[in-house]
Residue frames as a rotation matrix with the C-alpha (Angstrom) as fourth column:
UNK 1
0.858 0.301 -0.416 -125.07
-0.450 0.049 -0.892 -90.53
-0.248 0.952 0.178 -86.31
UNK 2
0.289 -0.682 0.672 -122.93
-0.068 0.685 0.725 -92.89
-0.955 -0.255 0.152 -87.78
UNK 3
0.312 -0.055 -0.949 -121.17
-0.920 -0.265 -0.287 -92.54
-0.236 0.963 -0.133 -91.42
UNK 4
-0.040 -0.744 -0.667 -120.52
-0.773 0.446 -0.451 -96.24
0.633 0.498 -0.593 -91.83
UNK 5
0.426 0.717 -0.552 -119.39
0.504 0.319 0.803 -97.67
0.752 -0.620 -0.225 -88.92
UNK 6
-0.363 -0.844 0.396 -118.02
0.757 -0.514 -0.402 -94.48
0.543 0.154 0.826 -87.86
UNK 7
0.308 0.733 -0.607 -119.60
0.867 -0.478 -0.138 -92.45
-0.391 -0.484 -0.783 -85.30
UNK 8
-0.637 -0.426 0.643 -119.36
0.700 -0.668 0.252 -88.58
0.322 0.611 0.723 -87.11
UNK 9
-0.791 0.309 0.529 -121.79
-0.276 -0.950 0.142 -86.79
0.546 -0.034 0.837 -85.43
UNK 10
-0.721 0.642 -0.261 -125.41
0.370 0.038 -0.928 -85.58
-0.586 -0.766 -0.265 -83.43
UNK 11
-0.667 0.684 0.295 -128.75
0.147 -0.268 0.952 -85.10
0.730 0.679 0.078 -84.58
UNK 12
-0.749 0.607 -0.266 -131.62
0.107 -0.284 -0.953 -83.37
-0.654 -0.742 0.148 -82.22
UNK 13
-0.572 0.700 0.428 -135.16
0.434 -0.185 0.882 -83.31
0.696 0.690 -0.198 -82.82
UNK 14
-0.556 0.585 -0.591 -137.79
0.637 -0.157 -0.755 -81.41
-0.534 -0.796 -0.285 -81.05
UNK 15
-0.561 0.601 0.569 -141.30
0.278 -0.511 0.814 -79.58
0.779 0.615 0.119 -81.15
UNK 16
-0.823 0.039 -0.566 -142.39
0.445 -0.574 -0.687 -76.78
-0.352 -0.818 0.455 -79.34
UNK 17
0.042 0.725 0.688 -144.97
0.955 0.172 -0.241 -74.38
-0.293 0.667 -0.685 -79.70
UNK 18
-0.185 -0.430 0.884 -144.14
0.752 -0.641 -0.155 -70.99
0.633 0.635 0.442 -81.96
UNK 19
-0.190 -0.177 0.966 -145.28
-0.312 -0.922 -0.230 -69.05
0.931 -0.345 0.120 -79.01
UNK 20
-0.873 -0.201 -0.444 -145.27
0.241 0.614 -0.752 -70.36
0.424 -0.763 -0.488 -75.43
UNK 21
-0.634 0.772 -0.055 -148.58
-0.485 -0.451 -0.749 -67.95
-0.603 -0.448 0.660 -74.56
UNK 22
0.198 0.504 -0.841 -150.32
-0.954 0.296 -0.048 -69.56
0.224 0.812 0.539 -77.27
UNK 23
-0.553 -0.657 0.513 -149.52
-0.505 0.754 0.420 -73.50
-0.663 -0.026 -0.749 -76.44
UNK 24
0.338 0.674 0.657 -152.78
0.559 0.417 -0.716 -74.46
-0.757 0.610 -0.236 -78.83
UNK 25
0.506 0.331 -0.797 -151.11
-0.109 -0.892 -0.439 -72.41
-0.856 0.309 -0.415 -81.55
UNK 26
0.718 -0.400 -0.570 -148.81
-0.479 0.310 -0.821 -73.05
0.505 0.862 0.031 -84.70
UNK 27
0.811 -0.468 0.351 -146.32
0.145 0.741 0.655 -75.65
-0.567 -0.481 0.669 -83.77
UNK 28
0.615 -0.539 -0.575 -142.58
-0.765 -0.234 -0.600 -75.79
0.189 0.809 -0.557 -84.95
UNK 29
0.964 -0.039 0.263 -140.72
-0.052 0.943 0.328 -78.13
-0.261 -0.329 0.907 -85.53
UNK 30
0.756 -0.640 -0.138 -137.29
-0.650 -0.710 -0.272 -78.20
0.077 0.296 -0.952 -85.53
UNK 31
0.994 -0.037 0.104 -133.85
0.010 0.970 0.244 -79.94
-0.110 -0.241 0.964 -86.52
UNK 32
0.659 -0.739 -0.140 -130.55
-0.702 -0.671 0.238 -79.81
-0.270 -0.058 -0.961 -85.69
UNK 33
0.847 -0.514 0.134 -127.50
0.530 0.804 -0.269 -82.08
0.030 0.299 0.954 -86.92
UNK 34
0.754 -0.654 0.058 -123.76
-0.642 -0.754 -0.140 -81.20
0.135 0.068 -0.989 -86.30
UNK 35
0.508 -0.716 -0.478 -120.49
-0.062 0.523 -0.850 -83.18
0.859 0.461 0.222 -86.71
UNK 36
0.805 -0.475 -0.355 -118.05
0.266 -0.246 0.932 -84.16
-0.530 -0.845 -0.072 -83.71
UNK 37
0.344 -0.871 -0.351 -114.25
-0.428 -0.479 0.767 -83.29
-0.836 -0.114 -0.538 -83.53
UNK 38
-0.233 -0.233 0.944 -113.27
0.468 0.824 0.319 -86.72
-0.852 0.516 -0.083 -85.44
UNK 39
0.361 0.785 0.503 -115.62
0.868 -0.087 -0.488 -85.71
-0.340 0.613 -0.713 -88.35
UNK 40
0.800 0.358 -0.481 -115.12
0.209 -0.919 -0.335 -81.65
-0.562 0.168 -0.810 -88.42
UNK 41
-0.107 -0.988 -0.111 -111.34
-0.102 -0.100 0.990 -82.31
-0.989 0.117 -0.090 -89.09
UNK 42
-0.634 -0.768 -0.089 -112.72
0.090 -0.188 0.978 -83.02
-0.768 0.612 0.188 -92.74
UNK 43
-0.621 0.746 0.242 -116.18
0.283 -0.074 0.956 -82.24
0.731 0.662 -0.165 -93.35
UNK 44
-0.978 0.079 -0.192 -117.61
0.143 -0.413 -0.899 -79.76
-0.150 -0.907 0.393 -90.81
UNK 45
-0.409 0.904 0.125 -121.46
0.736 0.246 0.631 -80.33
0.540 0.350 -0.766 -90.37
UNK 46
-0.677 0.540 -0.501 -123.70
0.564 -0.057 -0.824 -77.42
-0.473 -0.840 -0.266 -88.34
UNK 47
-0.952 0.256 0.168 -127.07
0.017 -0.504 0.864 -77.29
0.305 0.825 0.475 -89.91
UNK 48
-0.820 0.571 0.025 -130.65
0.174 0.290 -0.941 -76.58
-0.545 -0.768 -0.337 -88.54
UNK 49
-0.597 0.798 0.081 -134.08
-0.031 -0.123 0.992 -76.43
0.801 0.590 0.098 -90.23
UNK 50
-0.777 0.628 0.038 -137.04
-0.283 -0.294 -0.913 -75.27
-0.562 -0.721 0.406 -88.74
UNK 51
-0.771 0.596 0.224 -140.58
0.020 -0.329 0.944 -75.53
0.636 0.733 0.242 -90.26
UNK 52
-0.822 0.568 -0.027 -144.00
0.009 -0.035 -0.999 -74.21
-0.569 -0.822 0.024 -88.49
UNK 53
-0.786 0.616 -0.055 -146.85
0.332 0.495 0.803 -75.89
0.522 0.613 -0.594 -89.03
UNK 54
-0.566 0.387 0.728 -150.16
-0.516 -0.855 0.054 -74.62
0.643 -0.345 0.684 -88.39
UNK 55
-0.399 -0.054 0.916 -152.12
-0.812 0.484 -0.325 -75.85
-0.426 -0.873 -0.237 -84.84
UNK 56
0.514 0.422 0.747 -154.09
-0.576 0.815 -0.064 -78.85
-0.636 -0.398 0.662 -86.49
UNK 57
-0.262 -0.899 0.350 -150.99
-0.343 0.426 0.837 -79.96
-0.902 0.099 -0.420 -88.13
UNK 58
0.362 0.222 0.905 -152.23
0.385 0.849 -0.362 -79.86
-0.849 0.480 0.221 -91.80
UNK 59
0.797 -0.374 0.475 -149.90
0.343 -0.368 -0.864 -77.39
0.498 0.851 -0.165 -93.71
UNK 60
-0.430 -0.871 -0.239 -146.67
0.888 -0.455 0.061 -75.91
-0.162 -0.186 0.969 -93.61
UNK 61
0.730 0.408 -0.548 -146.85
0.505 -0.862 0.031 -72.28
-0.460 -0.300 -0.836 -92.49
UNK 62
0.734 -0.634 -0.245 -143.01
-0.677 -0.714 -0.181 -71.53
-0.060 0.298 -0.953 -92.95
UNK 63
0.851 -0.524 -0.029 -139.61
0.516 0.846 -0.132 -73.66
0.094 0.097 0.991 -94.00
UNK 64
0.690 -0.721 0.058 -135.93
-0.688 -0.679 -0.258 -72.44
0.225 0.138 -0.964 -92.87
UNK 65
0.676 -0.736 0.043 -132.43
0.736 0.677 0.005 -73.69
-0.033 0.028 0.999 -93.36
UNK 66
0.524 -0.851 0.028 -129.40
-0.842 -0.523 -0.133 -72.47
0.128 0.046 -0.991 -92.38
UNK 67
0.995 -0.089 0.031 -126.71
0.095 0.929 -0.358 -74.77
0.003 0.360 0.933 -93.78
UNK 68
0.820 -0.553 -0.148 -123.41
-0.571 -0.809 -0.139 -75.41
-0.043 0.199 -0.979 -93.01
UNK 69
0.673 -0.194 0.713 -121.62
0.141 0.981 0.134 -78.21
-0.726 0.010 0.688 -94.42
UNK 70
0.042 -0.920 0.390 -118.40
0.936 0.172 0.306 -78.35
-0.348 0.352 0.869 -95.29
UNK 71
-0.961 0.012 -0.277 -117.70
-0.124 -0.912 0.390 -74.68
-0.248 0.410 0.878 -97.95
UNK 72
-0.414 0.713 0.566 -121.44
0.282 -0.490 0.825 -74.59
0.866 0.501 0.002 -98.65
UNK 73
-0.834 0.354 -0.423 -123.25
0.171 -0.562 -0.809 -71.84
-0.524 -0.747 0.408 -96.48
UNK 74
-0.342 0.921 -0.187 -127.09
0.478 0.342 0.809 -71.83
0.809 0.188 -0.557 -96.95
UNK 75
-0.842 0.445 -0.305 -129.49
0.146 -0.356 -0.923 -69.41
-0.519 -0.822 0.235 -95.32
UNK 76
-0.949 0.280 0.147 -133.01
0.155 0.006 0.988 -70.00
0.276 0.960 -0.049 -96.70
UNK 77
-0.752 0.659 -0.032 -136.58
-0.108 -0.171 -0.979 -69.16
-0.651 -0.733 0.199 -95.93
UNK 78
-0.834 0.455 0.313 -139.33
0.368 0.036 0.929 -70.47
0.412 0.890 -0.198 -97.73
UNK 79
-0.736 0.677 0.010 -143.47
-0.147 -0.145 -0.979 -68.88
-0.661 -0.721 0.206 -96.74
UNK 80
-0.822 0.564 0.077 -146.44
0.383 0.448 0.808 -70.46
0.421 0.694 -0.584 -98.25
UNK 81
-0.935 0.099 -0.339 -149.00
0.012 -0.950 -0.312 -68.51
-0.353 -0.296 0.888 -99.22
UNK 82
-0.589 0.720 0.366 -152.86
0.745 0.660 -0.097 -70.05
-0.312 0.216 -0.925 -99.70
UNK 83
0.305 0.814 -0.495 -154.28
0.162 -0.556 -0.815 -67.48
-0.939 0.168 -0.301 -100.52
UNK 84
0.422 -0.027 -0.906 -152.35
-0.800 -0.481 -0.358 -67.05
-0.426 0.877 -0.224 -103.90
UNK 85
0.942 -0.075 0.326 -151.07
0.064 0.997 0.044 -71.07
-0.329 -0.021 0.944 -103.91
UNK 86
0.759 -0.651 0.017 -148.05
0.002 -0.024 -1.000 -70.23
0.651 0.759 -0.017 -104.44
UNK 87
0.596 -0.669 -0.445 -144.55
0.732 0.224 0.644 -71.19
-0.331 -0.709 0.623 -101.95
UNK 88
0.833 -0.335 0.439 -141.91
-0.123 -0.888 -0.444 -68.49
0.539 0.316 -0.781 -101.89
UNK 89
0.607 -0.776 -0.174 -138.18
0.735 0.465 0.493 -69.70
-0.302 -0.427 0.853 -101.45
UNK 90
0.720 -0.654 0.231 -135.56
-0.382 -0.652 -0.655 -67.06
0.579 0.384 -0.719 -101.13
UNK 91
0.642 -0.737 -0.212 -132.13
0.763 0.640 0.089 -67.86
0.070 -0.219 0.973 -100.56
UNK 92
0.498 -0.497 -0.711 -129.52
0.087 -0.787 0.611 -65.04
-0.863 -0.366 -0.349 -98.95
UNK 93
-0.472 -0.880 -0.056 -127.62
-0.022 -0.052 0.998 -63.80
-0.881 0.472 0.006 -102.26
UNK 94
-0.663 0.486 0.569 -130.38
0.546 0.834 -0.077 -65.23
-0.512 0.260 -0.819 -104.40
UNK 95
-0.443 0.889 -0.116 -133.52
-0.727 -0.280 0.627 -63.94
0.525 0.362 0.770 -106.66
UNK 96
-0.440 0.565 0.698 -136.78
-0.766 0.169 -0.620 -65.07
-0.469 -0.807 0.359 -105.52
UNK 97
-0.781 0.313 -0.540 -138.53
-0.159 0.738 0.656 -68.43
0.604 0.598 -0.527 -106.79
UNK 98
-0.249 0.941 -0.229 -141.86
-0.927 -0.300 -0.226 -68.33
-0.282 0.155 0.947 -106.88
UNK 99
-0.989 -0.138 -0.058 -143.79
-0.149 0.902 0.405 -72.17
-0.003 0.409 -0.913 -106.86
UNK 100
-0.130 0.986 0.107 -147.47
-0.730 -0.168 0.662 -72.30
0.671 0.008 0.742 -107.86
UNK 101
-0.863 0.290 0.414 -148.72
-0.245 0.477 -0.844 -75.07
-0.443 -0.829 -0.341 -104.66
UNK 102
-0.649 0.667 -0.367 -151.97
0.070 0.533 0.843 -76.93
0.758 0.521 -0.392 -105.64
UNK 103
0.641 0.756 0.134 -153.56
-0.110 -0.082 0.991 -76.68
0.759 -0.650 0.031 -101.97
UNK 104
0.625 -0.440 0.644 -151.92
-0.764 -0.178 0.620 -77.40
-0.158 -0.880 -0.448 -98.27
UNK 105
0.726 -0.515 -0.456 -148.69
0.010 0.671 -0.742 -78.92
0.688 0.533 0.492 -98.63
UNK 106
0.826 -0.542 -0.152 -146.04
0.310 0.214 0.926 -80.36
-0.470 -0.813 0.345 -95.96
UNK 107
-0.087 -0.994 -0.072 -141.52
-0.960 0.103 -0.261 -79.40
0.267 0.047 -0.963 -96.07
UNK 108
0.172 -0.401 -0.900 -139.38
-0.217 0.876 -0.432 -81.87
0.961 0.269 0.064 -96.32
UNK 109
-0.715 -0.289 0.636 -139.12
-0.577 -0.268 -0.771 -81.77
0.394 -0.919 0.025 -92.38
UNK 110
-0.546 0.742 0.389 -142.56
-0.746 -0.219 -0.629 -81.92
-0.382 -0.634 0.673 -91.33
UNK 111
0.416 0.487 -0.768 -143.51
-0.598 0.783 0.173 -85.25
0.685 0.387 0.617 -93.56
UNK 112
-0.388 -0.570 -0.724 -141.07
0.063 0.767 -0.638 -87.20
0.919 -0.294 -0.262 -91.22
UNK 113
-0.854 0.493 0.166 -143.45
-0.296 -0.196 -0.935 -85.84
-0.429 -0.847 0.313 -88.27
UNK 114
-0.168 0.931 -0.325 -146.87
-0.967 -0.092 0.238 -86.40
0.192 0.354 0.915 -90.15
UNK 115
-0.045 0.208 -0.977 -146.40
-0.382 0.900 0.209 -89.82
0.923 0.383 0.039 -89.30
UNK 116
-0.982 -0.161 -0.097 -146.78
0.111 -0.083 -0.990 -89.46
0.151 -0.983 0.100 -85.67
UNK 117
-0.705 0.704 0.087 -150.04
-0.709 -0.694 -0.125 -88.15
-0.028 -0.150 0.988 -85.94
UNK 118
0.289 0.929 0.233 -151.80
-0.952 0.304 -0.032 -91.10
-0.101 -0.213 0.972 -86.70
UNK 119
0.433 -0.052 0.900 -151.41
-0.453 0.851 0.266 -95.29
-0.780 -0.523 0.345 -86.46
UNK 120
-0.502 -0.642 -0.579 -149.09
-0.847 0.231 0.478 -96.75
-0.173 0.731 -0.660 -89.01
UNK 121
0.450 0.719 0.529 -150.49
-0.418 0.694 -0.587 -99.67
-0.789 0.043 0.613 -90.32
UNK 122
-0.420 -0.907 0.032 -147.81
-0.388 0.211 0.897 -101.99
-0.820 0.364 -0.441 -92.05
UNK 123
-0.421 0.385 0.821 -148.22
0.809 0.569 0.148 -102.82
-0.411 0.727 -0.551 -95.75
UNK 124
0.605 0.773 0.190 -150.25
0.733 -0.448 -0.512 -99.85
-0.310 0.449 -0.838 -96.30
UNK 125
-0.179 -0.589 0.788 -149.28
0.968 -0.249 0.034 -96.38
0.176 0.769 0.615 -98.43
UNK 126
0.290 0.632 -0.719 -149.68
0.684 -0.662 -0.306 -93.16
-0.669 -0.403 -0.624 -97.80
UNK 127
-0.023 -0.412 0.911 -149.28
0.889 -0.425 -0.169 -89.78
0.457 0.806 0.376 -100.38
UNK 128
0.067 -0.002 -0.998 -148.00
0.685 -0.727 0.048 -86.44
-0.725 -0.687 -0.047 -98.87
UNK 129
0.710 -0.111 0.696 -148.26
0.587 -0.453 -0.671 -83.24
0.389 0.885 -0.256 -101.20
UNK 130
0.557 -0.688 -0.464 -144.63
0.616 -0.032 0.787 -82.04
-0.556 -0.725 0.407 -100.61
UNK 131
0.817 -0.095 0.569 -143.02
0.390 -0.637 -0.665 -78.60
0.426 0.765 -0.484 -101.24
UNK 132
0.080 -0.871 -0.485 -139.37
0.978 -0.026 0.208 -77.33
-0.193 -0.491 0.849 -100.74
UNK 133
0.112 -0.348 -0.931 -140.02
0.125 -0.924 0.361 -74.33
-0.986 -0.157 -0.060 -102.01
UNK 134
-0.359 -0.641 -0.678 -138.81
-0.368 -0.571 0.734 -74.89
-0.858 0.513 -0.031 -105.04
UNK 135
-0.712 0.401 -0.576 -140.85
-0.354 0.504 0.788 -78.03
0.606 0.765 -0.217 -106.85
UNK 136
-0.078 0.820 0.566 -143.80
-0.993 -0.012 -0.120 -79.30
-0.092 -0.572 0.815 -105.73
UNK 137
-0.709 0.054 -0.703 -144.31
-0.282 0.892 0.353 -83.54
0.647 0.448 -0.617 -105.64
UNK 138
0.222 0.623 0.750 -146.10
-0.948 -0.042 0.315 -85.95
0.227 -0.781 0.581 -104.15
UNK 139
-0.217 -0.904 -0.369 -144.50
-0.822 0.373 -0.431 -88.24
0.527 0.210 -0.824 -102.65
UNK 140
0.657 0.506 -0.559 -145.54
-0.214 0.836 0.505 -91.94
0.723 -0.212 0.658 -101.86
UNK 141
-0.133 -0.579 0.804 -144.54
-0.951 -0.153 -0.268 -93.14
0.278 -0.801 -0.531 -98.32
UNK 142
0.159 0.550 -0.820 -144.63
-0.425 0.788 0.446 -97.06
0.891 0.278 0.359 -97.91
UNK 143
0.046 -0.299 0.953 -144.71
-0.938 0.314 0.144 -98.73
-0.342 -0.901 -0.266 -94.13
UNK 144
-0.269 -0.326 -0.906 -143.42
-0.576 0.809 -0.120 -102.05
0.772 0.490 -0.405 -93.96
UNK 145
0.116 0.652 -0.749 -143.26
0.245 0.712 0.658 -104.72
0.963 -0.260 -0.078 -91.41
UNK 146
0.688 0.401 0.605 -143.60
-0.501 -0.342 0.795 -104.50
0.526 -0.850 -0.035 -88.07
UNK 147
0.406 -0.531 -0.744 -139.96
0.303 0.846 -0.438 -105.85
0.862 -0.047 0.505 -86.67
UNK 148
0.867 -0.235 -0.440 -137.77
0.496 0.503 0.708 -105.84
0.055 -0.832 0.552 -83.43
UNK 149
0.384 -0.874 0.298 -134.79
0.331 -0.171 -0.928 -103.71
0.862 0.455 0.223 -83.34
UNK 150
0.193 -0.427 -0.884 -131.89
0.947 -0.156 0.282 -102.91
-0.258 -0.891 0.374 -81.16
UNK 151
0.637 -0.024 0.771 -131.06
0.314 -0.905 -0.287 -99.66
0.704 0.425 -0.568 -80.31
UNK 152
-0.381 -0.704 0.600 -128.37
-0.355 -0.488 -0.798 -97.66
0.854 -0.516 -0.064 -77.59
UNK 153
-0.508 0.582 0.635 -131.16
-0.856 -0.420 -0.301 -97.59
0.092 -0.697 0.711 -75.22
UNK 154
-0.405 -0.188 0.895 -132.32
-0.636 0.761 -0.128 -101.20
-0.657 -0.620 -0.428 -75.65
UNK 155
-0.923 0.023 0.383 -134.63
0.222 0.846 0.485 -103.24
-0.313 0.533 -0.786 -77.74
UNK 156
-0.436 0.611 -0.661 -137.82
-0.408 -0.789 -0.459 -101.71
-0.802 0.069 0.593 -79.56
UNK 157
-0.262 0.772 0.579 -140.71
0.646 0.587 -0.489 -102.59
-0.717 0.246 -0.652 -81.40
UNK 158
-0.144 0.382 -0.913 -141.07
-0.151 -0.920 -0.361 -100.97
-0.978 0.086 0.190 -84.95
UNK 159
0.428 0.444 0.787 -142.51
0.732 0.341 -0.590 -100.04
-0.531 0.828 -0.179 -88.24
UNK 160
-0.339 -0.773 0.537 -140.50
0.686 0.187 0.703 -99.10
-0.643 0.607 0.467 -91.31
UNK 161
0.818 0.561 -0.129 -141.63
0.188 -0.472 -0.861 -96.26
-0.544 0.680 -0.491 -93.63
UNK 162
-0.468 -0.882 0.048 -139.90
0.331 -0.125 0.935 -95.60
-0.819 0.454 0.351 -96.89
UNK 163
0.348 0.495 -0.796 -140.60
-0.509 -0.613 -0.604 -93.01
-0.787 0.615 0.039 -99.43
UNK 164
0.474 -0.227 0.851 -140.20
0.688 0.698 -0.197 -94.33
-0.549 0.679 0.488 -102.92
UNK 165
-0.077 -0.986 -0.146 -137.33
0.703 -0.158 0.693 -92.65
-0.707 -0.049 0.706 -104.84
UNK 166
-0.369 0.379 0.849 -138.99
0.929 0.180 0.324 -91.92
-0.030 0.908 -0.418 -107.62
UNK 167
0.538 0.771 0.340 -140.81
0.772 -0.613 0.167 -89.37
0.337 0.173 -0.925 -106.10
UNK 168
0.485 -0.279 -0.828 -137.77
0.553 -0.636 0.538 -87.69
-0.677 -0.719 -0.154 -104.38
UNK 169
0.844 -0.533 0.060 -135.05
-0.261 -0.507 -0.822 -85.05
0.468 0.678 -0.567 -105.90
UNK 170
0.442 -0.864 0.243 -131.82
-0.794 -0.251 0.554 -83.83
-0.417 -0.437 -0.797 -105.22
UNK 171
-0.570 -0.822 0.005 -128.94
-0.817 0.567 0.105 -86.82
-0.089 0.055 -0.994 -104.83
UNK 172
-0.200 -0.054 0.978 -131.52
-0.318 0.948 -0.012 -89.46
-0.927 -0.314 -0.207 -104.90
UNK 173
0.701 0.579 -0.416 -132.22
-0.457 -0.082 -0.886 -89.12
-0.547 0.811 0.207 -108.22
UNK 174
0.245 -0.879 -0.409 -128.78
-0.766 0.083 -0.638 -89.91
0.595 0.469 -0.653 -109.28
UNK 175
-0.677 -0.546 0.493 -128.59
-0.703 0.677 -0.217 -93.03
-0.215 -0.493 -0.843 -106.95
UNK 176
-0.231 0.711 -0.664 -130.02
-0.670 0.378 0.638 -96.26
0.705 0.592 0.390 -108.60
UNK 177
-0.155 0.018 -0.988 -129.64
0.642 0.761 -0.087 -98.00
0.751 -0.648 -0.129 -105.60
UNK 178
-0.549 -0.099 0.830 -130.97
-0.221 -0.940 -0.259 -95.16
0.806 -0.326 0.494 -103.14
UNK 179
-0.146 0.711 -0.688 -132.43
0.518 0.648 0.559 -95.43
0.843 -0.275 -0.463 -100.13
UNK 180
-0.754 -0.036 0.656 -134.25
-0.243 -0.912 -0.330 -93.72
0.610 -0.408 0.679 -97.47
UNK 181
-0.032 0.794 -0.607 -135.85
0.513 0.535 0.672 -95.41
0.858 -0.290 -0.424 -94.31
UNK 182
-0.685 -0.127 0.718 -137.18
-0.567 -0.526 -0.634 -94.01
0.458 -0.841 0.288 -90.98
UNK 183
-0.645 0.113 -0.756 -138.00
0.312 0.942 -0.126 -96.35
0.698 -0.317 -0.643 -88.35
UNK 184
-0.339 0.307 0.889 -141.10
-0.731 -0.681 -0.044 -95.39
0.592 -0.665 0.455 -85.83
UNK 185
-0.904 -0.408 -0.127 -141.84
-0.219 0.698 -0.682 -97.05
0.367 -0.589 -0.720 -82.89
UNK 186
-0.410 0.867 -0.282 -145.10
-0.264 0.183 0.947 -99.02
0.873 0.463 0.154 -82.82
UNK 187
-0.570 0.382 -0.727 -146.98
0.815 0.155 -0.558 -97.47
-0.101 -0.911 -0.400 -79.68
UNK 188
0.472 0.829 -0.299 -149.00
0.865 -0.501 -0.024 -94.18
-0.170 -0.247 -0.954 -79.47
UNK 189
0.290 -0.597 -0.748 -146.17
0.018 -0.778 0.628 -92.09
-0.957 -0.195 -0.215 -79.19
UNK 190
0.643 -0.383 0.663 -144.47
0.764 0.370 -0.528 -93.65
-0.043 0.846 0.531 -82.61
UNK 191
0.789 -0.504 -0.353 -141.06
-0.348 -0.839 0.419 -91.72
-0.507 -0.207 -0.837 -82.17
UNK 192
0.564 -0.689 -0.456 -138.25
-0.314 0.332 -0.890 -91.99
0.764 0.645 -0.029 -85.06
UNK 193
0.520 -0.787 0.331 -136.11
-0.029 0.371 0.928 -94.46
-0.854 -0.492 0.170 -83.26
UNK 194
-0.038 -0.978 0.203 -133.71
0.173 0.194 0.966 -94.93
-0.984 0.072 0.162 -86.32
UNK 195
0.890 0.131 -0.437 -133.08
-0.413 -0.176 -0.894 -93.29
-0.194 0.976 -0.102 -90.09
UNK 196
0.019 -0.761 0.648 -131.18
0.490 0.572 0.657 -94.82
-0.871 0.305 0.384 -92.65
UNK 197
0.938 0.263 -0.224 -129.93
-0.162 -0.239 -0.957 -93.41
-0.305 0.935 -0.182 -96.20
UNK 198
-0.061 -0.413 0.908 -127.89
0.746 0.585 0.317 -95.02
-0.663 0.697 0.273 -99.11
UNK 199
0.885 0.393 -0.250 -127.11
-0.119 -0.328 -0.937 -92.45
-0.451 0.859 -0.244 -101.79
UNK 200
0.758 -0.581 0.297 -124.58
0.435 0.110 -0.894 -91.91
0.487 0.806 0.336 -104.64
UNK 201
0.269 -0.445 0.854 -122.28
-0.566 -0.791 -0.234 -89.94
0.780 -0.420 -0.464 -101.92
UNK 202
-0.972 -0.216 0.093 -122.28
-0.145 0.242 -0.959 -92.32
0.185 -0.946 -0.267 -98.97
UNK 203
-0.114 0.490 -0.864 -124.30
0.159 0.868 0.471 -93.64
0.981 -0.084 -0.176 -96.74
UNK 204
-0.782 -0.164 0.601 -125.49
-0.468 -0.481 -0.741 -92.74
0.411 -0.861 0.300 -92.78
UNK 205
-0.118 0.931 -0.347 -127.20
0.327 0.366 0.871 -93.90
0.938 -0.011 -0.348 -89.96
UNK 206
-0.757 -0.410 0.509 -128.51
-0.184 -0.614 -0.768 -92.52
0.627 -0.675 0.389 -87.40
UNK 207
-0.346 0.476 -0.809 -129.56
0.367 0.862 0.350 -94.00
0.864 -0.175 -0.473 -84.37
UNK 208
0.655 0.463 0.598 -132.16
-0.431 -0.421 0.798 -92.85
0.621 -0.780 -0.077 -81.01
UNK 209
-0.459 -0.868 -0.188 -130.02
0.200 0.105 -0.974 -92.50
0.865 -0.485 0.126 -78.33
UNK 210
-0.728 0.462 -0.507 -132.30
0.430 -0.269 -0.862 -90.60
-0.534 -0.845 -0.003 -75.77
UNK 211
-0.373 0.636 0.675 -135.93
0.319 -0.596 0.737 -89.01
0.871 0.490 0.019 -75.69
UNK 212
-0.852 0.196 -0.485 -137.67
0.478 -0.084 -0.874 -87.33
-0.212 -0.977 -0.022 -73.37
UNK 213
0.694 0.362 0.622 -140.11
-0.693 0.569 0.442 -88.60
-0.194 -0.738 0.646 -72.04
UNK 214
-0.515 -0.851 0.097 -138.36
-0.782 0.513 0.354 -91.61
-0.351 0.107 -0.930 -72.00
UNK 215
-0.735 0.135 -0.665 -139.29
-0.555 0.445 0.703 -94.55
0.391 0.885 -0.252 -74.66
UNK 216
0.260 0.560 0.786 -141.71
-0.826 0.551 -0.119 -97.27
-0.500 -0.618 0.606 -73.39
UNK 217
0.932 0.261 -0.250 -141.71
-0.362 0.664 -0.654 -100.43
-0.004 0.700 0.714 -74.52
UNK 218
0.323 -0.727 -0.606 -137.99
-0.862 0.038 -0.506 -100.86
0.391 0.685 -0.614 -74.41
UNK 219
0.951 -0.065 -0.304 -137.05
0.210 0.854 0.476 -104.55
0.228 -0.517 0.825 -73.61
């Protein structure tokens, strides 16, 4: 990851399944992100989110963060509950918050996977119903064109998705010039090869370095 053109840090992704006897069973998915030496000296980053989705990958089961960035410390757990539609986000220290849910809805995690699942098709739109726990949106996801990029690991065919701001919270709200792209690679596999974001705070990218398997396709 790169704060500029500043290297500041690592980002892991990976999905397993929630019980190893069970490999047809709820899936989790899971990110980590954590600052080198350079970086910790003035904004120390180790934060991970989980979220487990259930096996045919159309709801969020459960959503955790444990956050640690810079003085803010963050241990959250959110569990959505269909049978009463309603998401349940408790934060250590915290009352509960309590979000009515409309039907099966993705974390903020598990939309940036939902796009693995099936063939991207540039130009076109897609709407995820997306809960943190706390608000409930739906958020429009546009794919763009189909372009060439370089990467650590070499050259790579991909397609562009960007969520439209509008539909996000938090810091992008407060950035008129936000932005927020993730770059998947246009084969079967379609594996984030590179995110980008532009808010009112700064700015990061962060670029595929290794996967495993290893990529295809890479010129």
């Amino acid at each position: 990851m790169k704060w500029g053109f500043f290297p500041v840090g690592s980002a892991t992704m990976e999905v397993t399944a929630k019980d190893p006897e069970f490999p047809d069973g709820p899936k989790v998915v899971r990110f980590s992100v954590r600052t080198n030496s350079f970086a910790d000296t003035f904004y120390r980053v180790r934060t991970s989110i989980s979220s487990t989705i259930d096996p045919t990958f159309s709801r969020t089961l459960k959503y955790e963060k444990s956050q640690h960035e810079g003085s803010t410390r963050r241990e959250i757990v959110v569990d959505y509950d269909y049978e009463k539609g309603e998401a349940r986000y408790l934060q250590e220290g915290n009352s509960l918050i309590t979000t009515k849910i409309p039907g099966p809805v993705f974390d903020p995690l598990s939309i940036a996977y939902f796009f693995r699942l099936h063939p991207l098709t540039p130009g076109s739109e897609t709407k995820l119903p997306t809960c943190d726990g706390k608000r409930f949106r739906e958020v429009v996801v546009r794919a763009g064109d189909r372009k060439q990029i370089s990467l650590p690991i070499g050259r790579i065919y991909a397609i562009k998705t960007t969520p439209a701001m509008e539909n996000l919270g938090g810091v992008f709200n407060k950035s008129p010039k936000g932005m927020l792209e993730v770059w998947y690679s246009d084969d079967q596999r379609r594996i984030p090869v590179r995110v980008s974001s532009k808010v009112i705070v700064g700015s990061f990218t962060a670029t595929l370095r290794k996967a495993y398997p290893p990529v295809s396709g890479i010129e």
